[in-house]
N, C-alpha and C positions, 0 to 999 in steps of 0.2 A: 482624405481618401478620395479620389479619384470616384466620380460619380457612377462610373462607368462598371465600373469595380463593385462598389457597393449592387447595382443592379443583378451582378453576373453570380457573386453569392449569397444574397437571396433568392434568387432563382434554382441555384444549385441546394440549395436548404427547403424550400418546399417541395414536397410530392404532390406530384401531378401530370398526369397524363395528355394535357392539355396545353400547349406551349403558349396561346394563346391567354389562357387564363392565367399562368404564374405568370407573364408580363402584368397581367393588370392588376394583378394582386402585389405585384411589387411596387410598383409607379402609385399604390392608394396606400400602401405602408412606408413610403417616401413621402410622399405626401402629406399625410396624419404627422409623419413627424417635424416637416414643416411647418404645419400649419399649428403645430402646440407650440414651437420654437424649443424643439430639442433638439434639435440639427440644423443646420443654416446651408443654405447652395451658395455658395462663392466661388469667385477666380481665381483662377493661379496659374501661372505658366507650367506646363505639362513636366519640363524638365531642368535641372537645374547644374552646373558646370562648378561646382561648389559653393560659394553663395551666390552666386550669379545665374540669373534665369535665364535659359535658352528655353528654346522649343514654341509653340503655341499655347496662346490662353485657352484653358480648357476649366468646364464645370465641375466642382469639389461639392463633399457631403462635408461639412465638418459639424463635429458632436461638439457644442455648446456645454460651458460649464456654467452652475447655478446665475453668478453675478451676468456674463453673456446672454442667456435665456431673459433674463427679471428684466436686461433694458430693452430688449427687443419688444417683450410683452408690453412692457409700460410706453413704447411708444403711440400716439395718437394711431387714430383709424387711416387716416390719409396716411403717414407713413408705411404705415404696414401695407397698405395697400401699391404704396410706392414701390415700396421693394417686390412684392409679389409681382408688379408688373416688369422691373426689371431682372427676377428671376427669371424669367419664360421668352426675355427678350434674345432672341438667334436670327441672327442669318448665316451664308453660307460663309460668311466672313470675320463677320464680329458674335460676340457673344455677349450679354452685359449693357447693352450699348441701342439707346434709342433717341432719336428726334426730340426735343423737349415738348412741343409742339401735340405730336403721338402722346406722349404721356399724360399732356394736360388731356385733354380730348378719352381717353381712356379714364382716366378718375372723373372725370364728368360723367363718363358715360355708368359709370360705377354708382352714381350721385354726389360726387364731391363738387362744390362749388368754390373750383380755385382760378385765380386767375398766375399763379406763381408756381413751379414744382418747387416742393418740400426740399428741405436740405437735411440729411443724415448723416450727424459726424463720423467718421470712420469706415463709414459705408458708400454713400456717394460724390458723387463728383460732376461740375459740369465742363464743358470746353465747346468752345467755336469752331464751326467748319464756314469756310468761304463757299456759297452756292450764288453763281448771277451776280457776283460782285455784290453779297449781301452775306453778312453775317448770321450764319445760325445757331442758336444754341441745342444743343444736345447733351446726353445725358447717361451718367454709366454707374456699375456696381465701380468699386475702386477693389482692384487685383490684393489678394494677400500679402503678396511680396513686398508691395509700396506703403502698405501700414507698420514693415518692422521695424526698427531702431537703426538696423544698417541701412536702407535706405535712406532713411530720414538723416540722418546723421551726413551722409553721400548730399544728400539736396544741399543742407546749411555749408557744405564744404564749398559746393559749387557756388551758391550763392556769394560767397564769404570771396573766392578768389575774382570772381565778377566783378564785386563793388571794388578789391582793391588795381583791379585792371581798369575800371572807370577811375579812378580817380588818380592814379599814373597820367591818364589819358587827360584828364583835366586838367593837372598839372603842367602836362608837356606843353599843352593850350593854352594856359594862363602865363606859360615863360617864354612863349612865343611872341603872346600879343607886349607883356613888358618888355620885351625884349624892341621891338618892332617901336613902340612906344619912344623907346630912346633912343634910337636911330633918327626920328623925323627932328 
C-alpha cells in the first residue's frame, strides 16, 4: 500500500480537531510500526502496465508476515540501523538512494565503527556513479519489483543471450584469424 494512502486513512480514522496533531500521531504509529518490524517502507514503482513497471519509484508500507518480521529482527544492529537510514533517504529526485560515503559517516555518527557499509540480502544494493573521472559508490533500498521471480528470471534470460552473442562474436574472431593464418 502506497505509503501515502496508509497516511490519508489514518488520518481519516482518528478524531480530531487538530490537523496538526493527527499528522503526528500518524507519522509515531507509522513509526512504532517500523521500528517493531511489523511493517517495512520499501520501493516500488507507483504504476504498473501489467507486469511491467511504469511510473515513478515511490514509498510503500508493506505488512510483513511472521518469517519476514523474525529476519529483519534478527538482523545485527548495524544493519538495522542501515536500513533505517536508507528508509529516510529522499531527494527531490531519488528516493532509497544515498552516497556510500553519507552512509558510513551516519553509522559512525550513530557509534558504529565501520569502515565498509553492510550488505542486506534482498534488501540492498550498491552501484557506481562516475564524479571528476572518479568512481563512487552509492547505495540503495532494491525496488519490489526487481526481487520477483519475473524479473529475475528476465535478468538470467538476458544474461544467457549476451554470453551466447559473445561467443558467436568469438567465434567469428577465431575464423577469421584461421582463416587469415592460411592465407600467409
Amino acid at each position: 500500500m502506497k505509503i501515502d494512502l496508509v497516511r490519508k486513512n489514518l488520518q481519516a480514522r482518528i478524531k480530531s480537531s487538530d490537523r496538526e496533531e493527527i499528522s503526528t500521531i500518524v507519522e509515531q504509529i507509522i513509526q512504532e510500526a517500523l521500528d517493531k518490524w511489523i511493517v517495512d517502507k520499501i520501493i516500488d514503482y507507483s504504476d504498473y502496465d501489467g507486469d511491467i513497471p511504469t511510473g515513478n519509484l515511490t514509498w510503500f508500507i508493506k505488512l510483513l508476515n511472521d518469517d519476514e518480521s523474525n529476519k529483519l529482527k534478527e538482523l545485527t544492529d548495524i544493519k538495522k540501523a542501515y536500513l533505517r537510514i536508507l528508509r529516510n533517504a529522499e531527494t527531490e529526485r531519488r528516493i532509497g538512494v544515498m552516497r556510500g560515503s553519507m552512509v558510513l559517516r551516519k553509522l559512525n555518527d550513530l557509534g558504529f565503527q565501520v569502515s565498509d557499509v553492510p550488505y542486506i540480502s534482498d534488501k540492498t544494493d550498491e552501484f557506481f556513479r562516475t564524479e571528476n573521472d572518479e568512481l563512487i559508490p552509492w547505495v540503495c533500498l532494491i525496488p519490489e519489483f526487481e526481487l520477483t521471480e519475473e524479473y529475475k528470471k528476465g535478468l538470467e534470460e538476458q544474461d544467457r543471450k549476451h554470453w551466447e552473442k559473445q561467443l558467436i562474436l568469438m567465434r567469428a574472431a577465431e575464423n577469421e584469424d584461421n582463416e587469415s593464418d592460411a592465407d600467409e
